[in-house]
mmCIF entry with sequence, helices, sheets and N, C-alpha, C, O atoms, coordinates in Angstrom:
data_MODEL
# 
_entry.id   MODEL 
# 
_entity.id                         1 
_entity.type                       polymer 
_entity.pdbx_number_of_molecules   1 
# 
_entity_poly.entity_id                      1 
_entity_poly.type                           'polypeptide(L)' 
_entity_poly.nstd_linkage                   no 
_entity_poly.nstd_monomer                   no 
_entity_poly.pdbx_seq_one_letter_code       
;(UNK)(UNK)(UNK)(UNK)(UNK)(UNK)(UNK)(UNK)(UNK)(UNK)(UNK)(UNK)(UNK)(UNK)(UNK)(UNK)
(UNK)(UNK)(UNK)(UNK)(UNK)(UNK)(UNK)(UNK)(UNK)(UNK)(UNK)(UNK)(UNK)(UNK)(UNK)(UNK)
(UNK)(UNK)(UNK)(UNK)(UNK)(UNK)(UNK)(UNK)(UNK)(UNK)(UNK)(UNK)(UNK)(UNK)(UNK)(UNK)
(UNK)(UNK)(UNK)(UNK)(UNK)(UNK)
;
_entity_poly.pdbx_seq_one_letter_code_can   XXXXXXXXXXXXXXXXXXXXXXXXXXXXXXXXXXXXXXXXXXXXXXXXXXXXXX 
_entity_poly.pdbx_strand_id                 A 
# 
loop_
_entity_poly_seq.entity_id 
_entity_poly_seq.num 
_entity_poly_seq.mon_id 
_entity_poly_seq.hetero 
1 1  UNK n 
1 2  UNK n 
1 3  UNK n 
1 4  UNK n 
1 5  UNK n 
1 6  UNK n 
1 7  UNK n 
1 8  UNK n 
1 9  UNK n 
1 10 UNK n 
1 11 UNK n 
1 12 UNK n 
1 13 UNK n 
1 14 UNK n 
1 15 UNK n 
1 16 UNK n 
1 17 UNK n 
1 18 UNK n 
1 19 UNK n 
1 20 UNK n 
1 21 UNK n 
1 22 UNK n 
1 23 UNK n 
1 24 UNK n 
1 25 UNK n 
1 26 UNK n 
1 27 UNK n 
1 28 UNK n 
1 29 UNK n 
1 30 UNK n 
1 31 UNK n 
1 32 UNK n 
1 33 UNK n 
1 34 UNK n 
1 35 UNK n 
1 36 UNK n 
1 37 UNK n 
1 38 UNK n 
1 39 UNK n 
1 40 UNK n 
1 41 UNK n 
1 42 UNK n 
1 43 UNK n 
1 44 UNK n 
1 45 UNK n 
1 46 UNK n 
1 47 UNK n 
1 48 UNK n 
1 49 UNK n 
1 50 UNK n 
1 51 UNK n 
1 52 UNK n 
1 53 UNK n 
1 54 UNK n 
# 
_struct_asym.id          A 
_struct_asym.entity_id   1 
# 
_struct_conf.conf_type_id            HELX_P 
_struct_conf.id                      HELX_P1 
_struct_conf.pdbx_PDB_helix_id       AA1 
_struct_conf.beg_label_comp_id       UNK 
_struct_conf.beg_label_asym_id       A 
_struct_conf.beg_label_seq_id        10 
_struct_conf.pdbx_beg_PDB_ins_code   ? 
_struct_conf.end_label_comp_id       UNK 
_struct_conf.end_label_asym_id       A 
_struct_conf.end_label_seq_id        17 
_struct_conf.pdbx_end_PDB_ins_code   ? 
_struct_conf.beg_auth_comp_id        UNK 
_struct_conf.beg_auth_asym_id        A 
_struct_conf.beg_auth_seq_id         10 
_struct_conf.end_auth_comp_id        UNK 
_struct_conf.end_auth_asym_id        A 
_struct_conf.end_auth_seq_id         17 
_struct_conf.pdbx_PDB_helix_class    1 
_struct_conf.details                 ? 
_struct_conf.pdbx_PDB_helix_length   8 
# 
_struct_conf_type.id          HELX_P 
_struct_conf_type.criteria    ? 
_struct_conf_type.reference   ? 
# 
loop_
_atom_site.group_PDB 
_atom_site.id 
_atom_site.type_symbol 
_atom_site.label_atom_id 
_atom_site.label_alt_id 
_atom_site.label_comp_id 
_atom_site.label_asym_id 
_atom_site.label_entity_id 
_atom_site.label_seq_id 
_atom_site.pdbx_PDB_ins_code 
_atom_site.Cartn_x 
_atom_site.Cartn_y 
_atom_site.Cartn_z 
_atom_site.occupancy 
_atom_site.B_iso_or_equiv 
_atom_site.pdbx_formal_charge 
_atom_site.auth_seq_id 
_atom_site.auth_comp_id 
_atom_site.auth_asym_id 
_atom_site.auth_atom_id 
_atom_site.pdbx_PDB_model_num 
ATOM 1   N N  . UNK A 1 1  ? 71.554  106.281 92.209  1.00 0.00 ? 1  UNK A N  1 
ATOM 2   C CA . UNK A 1 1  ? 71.781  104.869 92.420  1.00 0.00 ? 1  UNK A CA 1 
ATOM 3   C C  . UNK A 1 1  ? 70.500  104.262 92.949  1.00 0.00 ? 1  UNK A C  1 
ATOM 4   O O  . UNK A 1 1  ? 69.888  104.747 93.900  1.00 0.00 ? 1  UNK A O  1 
ATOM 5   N N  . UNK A 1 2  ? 70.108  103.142 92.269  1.00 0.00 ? 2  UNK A N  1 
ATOM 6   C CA . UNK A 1 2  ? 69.170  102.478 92.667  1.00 0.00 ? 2  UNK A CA 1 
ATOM 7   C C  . UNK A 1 2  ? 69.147  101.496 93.564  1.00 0.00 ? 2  UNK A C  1 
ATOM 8   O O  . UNK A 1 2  ? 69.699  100.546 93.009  1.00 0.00 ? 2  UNK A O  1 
ATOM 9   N N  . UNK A 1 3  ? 68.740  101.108 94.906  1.00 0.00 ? 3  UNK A N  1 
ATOM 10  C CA . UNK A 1 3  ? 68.854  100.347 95.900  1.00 0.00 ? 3  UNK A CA 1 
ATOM 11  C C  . UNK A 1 3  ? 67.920  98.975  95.981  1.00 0.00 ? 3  UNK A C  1 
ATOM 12  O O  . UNK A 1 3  ? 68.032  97.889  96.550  1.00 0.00 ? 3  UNK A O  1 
ATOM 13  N N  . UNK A 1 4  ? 66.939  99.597  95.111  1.00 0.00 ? 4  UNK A N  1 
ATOM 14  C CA . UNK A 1 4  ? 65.823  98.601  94.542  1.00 0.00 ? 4  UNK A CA 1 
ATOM 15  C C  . UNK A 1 4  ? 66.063  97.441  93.871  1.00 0.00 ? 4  UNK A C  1 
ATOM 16  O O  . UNK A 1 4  ? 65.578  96.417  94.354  1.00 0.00 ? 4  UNK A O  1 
ATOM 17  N N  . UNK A 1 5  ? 66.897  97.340  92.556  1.00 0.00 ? 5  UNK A N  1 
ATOM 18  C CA . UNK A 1 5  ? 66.449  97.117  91.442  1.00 0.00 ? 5  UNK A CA 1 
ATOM 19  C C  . UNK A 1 5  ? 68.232  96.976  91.229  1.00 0.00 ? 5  UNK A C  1 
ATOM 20  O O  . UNK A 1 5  ? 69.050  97.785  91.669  1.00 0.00 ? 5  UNK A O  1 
ATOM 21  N N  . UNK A 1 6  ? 68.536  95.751  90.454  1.00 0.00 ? 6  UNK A N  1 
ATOM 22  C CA . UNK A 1 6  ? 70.114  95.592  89.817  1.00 0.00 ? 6  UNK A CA 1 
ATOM 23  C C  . UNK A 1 6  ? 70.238  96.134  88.913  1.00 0.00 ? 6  UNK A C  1 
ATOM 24  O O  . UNK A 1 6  ? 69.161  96.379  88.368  1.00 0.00 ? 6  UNK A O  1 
ATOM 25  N N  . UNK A 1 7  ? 71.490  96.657  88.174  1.00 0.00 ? 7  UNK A N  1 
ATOM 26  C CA . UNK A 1 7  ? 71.577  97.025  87.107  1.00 0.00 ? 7  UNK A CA 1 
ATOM 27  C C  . UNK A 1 7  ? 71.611  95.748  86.068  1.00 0.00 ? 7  UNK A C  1 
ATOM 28  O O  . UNK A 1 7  ? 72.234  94.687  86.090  1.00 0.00 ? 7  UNK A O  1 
ATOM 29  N N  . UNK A 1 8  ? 70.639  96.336  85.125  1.00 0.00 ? 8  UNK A N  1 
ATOM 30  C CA . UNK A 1 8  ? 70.566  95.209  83.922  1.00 0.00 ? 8  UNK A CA 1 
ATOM 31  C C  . UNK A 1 8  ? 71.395  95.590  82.964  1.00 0.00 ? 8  UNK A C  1 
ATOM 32  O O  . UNK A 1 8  ? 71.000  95.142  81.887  1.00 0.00 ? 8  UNK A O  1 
ATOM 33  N N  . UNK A 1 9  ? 72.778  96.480  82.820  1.00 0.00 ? 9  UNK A N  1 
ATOM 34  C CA . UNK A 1 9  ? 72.958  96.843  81.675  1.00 0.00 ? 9  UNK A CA 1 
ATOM 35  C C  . UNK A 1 9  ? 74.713  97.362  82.369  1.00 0.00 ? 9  UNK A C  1 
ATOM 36  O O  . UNK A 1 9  ? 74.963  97.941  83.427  1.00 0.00 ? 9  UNK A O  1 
ATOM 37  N N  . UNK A 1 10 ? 75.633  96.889  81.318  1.00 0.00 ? 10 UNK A N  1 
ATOM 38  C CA . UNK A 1 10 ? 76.931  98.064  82.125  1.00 0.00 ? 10 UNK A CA 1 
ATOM 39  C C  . UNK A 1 10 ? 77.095  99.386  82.144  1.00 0.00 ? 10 UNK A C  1 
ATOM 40  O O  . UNK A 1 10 ? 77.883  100.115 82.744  1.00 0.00 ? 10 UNK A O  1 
ATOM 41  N N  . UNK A 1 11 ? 75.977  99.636  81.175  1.00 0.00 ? 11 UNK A N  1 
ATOM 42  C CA . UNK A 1 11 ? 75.648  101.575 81.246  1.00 0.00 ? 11 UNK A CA 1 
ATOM 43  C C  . UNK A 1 11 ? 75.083  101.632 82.828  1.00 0.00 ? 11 UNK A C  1 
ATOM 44  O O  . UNK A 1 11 ? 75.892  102.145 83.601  1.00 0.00 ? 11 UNK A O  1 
ATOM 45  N N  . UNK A 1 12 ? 74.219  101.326 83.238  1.00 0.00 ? 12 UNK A N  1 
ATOM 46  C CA . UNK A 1 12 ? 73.576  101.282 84.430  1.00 0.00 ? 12 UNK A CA 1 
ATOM 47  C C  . UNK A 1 12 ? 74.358  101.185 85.515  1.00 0.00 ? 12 UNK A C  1 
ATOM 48  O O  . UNK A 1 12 ? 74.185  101.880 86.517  1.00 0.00 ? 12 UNK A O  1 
ATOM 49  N N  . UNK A 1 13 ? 75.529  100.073 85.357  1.00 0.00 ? 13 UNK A N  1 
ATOM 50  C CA . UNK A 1 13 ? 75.955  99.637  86.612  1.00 0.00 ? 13 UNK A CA 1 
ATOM 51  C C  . UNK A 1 13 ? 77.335  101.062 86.694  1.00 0.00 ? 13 UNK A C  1 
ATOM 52  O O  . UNK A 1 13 ? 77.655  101.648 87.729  1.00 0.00 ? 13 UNK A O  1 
ATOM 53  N N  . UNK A 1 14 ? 77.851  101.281 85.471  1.00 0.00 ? 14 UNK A N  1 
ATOM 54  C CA . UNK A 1 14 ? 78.741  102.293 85.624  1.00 0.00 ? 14 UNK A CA 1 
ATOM 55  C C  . UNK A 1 14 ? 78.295  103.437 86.549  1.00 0.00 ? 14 UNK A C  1 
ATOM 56  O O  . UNK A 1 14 ? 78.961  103.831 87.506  1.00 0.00 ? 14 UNK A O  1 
ATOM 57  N N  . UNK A 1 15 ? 76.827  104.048 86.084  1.00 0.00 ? 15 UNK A N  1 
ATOM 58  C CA . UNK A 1 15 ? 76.033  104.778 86.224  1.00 0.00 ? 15 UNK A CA 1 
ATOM 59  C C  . UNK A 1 15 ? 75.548  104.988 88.519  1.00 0.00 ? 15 UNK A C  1 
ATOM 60  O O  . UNK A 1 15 ? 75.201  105.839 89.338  1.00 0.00 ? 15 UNK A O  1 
ATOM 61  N N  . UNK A 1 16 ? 75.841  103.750 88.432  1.00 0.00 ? 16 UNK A N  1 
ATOM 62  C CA . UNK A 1 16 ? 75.251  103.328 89.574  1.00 0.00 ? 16 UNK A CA 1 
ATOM 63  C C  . UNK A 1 16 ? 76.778  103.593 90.501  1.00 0.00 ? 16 UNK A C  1 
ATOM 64  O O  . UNK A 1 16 ? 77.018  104.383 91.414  1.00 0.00 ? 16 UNK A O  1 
ATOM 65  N N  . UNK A 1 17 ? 77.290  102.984 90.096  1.00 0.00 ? 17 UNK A N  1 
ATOM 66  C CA . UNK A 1 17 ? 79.005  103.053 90.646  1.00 0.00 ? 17 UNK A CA 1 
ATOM 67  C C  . UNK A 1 17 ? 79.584  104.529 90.851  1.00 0.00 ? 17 UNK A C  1 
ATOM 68  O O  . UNK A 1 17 ? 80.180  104.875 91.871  1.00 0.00 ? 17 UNK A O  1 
ATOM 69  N N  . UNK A 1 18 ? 79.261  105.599 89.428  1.00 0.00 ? 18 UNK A N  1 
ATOM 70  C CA . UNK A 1 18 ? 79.178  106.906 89.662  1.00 0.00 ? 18 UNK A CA 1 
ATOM 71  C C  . UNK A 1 18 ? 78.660  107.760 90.992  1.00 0.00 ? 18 UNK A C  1 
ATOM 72  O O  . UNK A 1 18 ? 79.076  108.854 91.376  1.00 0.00 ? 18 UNK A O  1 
ATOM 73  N N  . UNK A 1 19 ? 77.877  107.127 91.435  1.00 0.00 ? 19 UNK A N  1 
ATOM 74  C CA . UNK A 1 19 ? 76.713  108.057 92.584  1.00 0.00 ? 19 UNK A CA 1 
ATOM 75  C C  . UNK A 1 19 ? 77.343  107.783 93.772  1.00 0.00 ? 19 UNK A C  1 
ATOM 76  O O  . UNK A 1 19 ? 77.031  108.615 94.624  1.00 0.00 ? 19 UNK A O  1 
ATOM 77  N N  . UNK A 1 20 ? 78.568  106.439 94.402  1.00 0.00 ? 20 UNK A N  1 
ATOM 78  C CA . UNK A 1 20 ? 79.080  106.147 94.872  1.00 0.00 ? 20 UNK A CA 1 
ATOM 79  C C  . UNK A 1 20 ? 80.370  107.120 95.780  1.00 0.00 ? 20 UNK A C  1 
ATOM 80  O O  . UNK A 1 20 ? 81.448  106.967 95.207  1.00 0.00 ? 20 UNK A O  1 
ATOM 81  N N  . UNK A 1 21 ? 80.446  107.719 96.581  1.00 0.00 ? 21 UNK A N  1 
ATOM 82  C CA . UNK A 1 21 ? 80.954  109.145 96.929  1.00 0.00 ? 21 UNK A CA 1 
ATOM 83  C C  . UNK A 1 21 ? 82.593  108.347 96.906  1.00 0.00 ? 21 UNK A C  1 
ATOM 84  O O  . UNK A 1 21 ? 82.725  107.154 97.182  1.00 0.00 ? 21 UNK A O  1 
ATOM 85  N N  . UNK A 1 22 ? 83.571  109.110 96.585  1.00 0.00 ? 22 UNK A N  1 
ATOM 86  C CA . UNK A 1 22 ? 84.598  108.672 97.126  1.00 0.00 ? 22 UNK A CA 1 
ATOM 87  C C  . UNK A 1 22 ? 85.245  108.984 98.068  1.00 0.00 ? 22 UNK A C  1 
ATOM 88  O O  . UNK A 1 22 ? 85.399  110.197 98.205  1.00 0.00 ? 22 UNK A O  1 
ATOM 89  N N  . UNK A 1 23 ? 85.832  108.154 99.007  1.00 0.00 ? 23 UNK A N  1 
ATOM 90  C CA . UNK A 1 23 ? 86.785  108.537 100.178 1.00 0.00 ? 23 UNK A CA 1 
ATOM 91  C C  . UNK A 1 23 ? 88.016  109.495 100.515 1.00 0.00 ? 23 UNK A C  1 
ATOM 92  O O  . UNK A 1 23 ? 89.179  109.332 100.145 1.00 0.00 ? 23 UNK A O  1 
ATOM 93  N N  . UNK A 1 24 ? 87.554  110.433 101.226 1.00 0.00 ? 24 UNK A N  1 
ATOM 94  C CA . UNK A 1 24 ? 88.677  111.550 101.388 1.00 0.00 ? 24 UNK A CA 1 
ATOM 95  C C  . UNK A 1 24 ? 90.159  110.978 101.397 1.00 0.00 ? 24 UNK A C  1 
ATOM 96  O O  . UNK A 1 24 ? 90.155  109.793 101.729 1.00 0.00 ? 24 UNK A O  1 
ATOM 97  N N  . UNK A 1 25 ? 90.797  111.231 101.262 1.00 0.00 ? 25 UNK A N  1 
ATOM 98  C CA . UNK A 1 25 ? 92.470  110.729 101.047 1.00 0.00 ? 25 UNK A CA 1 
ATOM 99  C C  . UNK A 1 25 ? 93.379  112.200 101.516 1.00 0.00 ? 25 UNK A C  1 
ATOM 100 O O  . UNK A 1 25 ? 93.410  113.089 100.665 1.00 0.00 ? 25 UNK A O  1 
ATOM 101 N N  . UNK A 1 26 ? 93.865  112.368 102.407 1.00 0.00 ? 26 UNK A N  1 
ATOM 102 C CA . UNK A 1 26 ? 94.504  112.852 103.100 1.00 0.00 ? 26 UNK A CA 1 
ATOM 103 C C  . UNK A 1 26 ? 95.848  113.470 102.142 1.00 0.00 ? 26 UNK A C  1 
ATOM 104 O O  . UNK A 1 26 ? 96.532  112.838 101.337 1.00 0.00 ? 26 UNK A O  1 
ATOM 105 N N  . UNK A 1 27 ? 95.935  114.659 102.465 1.00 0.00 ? 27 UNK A N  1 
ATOM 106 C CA . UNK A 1 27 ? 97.029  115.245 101.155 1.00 0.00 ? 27 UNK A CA 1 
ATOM 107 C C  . UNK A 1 27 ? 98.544  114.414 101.980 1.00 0.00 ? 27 UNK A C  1 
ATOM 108 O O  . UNK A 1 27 ? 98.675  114.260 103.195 1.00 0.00 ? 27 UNK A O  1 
ATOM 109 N N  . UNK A 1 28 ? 99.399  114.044 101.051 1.00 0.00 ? 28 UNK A N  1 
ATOM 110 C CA . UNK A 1 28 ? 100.915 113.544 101.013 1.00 0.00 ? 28 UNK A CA 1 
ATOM 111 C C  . UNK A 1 28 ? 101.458 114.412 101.582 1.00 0.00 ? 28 UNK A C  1 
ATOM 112 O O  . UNK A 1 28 ? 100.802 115.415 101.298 1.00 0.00 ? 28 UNK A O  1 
ATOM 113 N N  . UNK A 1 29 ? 102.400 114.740 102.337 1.00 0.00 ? 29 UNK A N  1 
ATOM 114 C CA . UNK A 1 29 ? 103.236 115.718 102.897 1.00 0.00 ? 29 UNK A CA 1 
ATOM 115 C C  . UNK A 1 29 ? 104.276 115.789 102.818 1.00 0.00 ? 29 UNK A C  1 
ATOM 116 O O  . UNK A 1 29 ? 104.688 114.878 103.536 1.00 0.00 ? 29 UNK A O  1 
ATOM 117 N N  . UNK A 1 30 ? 105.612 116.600 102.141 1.00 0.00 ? 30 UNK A N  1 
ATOM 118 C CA . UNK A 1 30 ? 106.244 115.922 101.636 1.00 0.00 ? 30 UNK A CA 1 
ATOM 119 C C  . UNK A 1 30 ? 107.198 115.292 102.774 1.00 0.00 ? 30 UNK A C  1 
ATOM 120 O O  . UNK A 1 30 ? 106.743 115.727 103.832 1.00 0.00 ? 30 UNK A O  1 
ATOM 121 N N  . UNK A 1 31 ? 108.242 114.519 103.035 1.00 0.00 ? 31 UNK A N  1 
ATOM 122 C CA . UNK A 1 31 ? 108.977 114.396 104.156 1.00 0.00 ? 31 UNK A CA 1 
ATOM 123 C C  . UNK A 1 31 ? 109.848 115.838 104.687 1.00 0.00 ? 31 UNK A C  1 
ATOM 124 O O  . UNK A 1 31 ? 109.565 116.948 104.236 1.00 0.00 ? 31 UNK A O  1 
ATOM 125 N N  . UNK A 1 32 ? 110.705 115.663 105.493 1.00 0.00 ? 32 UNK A N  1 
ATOM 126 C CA . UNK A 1 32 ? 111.380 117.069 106.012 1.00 0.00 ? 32 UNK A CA 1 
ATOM 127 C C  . UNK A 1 32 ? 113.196 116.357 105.472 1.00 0.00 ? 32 UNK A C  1 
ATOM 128 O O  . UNK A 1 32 ? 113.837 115.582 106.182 1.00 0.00 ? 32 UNK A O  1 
ATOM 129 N N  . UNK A 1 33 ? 113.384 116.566 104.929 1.00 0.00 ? 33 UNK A N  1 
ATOM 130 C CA . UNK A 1 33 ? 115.232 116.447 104.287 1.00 0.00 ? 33 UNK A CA 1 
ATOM 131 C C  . UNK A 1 33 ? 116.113 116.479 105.565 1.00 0.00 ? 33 UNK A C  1 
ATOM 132 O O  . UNK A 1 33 ? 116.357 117.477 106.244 1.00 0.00 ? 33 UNK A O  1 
ATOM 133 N N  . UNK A 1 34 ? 116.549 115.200 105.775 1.00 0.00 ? 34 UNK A N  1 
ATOM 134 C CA . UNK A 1 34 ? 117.415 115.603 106.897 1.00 0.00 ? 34 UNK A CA 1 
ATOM 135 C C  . UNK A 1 34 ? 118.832 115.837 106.650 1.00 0.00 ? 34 UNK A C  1 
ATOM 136 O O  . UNK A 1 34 ? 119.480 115.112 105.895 1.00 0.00 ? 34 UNK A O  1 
ATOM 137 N N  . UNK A 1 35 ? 119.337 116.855 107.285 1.00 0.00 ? 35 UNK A N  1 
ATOM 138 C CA . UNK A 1 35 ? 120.694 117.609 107.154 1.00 0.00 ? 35 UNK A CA 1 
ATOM 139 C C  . UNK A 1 35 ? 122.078 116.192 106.434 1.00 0.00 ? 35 UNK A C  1 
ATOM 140 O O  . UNK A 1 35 ? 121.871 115.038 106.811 1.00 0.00 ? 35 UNK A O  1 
ATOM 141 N N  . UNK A 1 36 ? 123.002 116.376 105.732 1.00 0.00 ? 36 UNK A N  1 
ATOM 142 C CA . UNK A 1 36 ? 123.885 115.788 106.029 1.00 0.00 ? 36 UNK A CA 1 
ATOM 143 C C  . UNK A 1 36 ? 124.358 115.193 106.687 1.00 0.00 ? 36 UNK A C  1 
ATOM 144 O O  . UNK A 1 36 ? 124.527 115.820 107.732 1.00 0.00 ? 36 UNK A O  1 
ATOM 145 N N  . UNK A 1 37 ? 124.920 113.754 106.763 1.00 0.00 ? 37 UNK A N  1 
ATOM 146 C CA . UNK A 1 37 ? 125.741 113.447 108.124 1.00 0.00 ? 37 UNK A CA 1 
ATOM 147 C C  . UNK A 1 37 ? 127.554 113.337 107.733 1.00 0.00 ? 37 UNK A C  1 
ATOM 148 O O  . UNK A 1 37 ? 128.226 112.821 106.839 1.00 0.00 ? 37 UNK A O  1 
ATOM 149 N N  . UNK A 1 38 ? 127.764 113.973 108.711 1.00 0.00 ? 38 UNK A N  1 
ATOM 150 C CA . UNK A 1 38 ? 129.297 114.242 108.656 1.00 0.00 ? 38 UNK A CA 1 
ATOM 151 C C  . UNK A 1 38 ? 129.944 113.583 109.447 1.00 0.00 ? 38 UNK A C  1 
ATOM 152 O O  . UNK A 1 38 ? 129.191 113.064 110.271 1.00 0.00 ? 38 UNK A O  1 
ATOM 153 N N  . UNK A 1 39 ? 131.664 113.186 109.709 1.00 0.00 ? 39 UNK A N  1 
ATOM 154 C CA . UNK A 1 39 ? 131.933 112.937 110.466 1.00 0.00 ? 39 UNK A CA 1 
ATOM 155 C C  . UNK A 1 39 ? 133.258 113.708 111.043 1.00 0.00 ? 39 UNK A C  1 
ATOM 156 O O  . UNK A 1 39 ? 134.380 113.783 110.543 1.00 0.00 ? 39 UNK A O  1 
ATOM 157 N N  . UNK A 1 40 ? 132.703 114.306 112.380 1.00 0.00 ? 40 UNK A N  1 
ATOM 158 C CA . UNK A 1 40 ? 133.259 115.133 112.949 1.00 0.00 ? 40 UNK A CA 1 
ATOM 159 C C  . UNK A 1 40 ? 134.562 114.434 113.904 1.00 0.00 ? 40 UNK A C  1 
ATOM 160 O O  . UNK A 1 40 ? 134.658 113.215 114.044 1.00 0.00 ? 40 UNK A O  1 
ATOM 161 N N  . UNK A 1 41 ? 135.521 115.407 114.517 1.00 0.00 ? 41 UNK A N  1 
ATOM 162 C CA . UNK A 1 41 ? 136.611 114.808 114.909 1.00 0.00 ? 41 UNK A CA 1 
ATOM 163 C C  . UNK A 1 41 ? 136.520 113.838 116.436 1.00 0.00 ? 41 UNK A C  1 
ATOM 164 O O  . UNK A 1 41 ? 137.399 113.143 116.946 1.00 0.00 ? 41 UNK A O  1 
ATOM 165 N N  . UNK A 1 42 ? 135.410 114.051 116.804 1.00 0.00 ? 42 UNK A N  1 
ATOM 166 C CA . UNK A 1 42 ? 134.796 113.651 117.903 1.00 0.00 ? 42 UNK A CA 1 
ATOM 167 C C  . UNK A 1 42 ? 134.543 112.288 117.802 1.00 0.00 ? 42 UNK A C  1 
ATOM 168 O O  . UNK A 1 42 ? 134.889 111.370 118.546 1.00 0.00 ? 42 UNK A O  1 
ATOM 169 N N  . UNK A 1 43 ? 133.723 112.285 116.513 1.00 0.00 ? 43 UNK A N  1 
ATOM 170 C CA . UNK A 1 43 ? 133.450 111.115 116.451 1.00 0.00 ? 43 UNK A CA 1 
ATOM 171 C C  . UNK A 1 43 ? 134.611 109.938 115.597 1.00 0.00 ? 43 UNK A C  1 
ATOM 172 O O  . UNK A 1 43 ? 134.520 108.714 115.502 1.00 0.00 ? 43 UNK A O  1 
ATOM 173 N N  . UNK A 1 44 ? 135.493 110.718 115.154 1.00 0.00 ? 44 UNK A N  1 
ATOM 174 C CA . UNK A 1 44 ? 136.427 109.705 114.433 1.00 0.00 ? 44 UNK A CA 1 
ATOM 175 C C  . UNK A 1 44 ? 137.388 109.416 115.696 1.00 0.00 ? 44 UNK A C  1 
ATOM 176 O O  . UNK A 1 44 ? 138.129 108.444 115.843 1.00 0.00 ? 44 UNK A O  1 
ATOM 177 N N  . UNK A 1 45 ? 137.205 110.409 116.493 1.00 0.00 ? 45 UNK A N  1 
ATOM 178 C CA . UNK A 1 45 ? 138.139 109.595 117.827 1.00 0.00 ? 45 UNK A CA 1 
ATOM 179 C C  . UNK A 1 45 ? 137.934 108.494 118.478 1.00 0.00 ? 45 UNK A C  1 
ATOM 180 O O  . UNK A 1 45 ? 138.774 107.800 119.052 1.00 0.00 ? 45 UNK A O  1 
ATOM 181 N N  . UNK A 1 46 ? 136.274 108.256 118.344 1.00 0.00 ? 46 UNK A N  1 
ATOM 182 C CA . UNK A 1 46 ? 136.034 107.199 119.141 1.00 0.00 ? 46 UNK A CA 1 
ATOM 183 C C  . UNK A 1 46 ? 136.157 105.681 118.558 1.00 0.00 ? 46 UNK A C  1 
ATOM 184 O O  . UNK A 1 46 ? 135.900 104.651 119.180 1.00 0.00 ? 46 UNK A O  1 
ATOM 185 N N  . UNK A 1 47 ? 136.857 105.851 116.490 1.00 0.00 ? 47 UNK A N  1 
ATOM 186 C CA . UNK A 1 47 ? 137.304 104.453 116.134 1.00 0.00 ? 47 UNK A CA 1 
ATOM 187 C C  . UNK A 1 47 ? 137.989 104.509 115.817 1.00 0.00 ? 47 UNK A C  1 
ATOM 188 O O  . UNK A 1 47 ? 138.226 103.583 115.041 1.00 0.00 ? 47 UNK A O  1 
ATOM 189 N N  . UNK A 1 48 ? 139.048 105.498 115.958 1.00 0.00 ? 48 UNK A N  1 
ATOM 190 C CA . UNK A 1 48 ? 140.563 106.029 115.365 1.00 0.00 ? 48 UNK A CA 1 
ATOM 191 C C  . UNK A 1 48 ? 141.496 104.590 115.418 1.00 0.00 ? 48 UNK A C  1 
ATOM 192 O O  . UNK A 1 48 ? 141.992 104.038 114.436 1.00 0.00 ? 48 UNK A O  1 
ATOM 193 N N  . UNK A 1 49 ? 141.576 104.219 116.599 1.00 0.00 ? 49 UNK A N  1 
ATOM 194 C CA . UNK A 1 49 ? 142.360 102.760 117.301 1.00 0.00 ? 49 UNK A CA 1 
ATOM 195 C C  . UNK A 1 49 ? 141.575 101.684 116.682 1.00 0.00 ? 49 UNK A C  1 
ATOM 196 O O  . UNK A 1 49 ? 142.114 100.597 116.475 1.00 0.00 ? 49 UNK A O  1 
ATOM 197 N N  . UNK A 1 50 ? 140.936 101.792 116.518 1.00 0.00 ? 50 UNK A N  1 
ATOM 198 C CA . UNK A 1 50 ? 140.112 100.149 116.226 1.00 0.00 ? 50 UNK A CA 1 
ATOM 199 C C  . UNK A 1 50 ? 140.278 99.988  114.943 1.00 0.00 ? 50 UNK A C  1 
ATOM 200 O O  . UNK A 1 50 ? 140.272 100.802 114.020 1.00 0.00 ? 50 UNK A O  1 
ATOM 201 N N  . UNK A 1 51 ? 140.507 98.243  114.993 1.00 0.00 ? 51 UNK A N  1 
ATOM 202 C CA . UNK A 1 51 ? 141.031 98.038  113.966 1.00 0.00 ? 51 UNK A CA 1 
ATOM 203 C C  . UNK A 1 51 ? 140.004 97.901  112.624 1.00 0.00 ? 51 UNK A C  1 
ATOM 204 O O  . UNK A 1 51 ? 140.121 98.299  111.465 1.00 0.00 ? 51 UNK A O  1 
ATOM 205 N N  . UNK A 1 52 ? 138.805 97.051  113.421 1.00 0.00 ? 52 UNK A N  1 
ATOM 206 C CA . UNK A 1 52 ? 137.527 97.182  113.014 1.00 0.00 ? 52 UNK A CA 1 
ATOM 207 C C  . UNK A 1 52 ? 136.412 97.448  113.473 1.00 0.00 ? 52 UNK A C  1 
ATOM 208 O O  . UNK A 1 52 ? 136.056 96.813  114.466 1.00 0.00 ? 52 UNK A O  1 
ATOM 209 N N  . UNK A 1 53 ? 135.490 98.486  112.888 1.00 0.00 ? 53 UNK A N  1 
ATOM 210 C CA . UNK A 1 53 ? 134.441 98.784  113.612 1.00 0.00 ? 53 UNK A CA 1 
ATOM 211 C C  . UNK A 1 53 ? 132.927 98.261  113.521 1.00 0.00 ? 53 UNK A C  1 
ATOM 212 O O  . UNK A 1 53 ? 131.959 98.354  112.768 1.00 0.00 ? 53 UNK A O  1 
ATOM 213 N N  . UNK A 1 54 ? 133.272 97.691  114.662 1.00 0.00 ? 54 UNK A N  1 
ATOM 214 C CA . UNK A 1 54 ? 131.819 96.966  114.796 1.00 0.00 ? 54 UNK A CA 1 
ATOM 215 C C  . UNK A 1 54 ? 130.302 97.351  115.505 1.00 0.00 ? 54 UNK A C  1 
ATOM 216 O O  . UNK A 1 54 ? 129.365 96.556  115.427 1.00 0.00 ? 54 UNK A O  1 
# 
C-alpha cells in the first residue's frame, strides 16, 4: 500500500485495500441450552385458587 501517492486506477485501489490487515473477530460461542421449564406441584400450588394469574 502506498501512503504517498492515490490510486489512479480500481486495480490499484483494490490492490491497496488488500494490504489493509483485517480485524480479529472473536470466535461465536455457541449459547449453553437451558434445561426445560416444568411446572412442578409446588409451584401450581401457589395459583391453584386464583382465579387469574397475574
Amino acid at each position: 500500500m502506498s501512503m504517498t501517492t492515490e490510486a489512479e486506477t480500481i486495480a490499484e485501489l483494490i490492490a491497496d485495500c488488500a494490504d489493509i490487515p483485517r480485524p480479529e473477530v472473536p470466535e461465536v460461542r455457541q449459547a449453553a441450552i437451558a434445561p426445560p421449564w416444568t411446572v412442578d406441584a409446588a409451584c401450581h400450588a401457589q395459583v391453584a385458587e386464583l382465579d387469574e394469574y397475574v
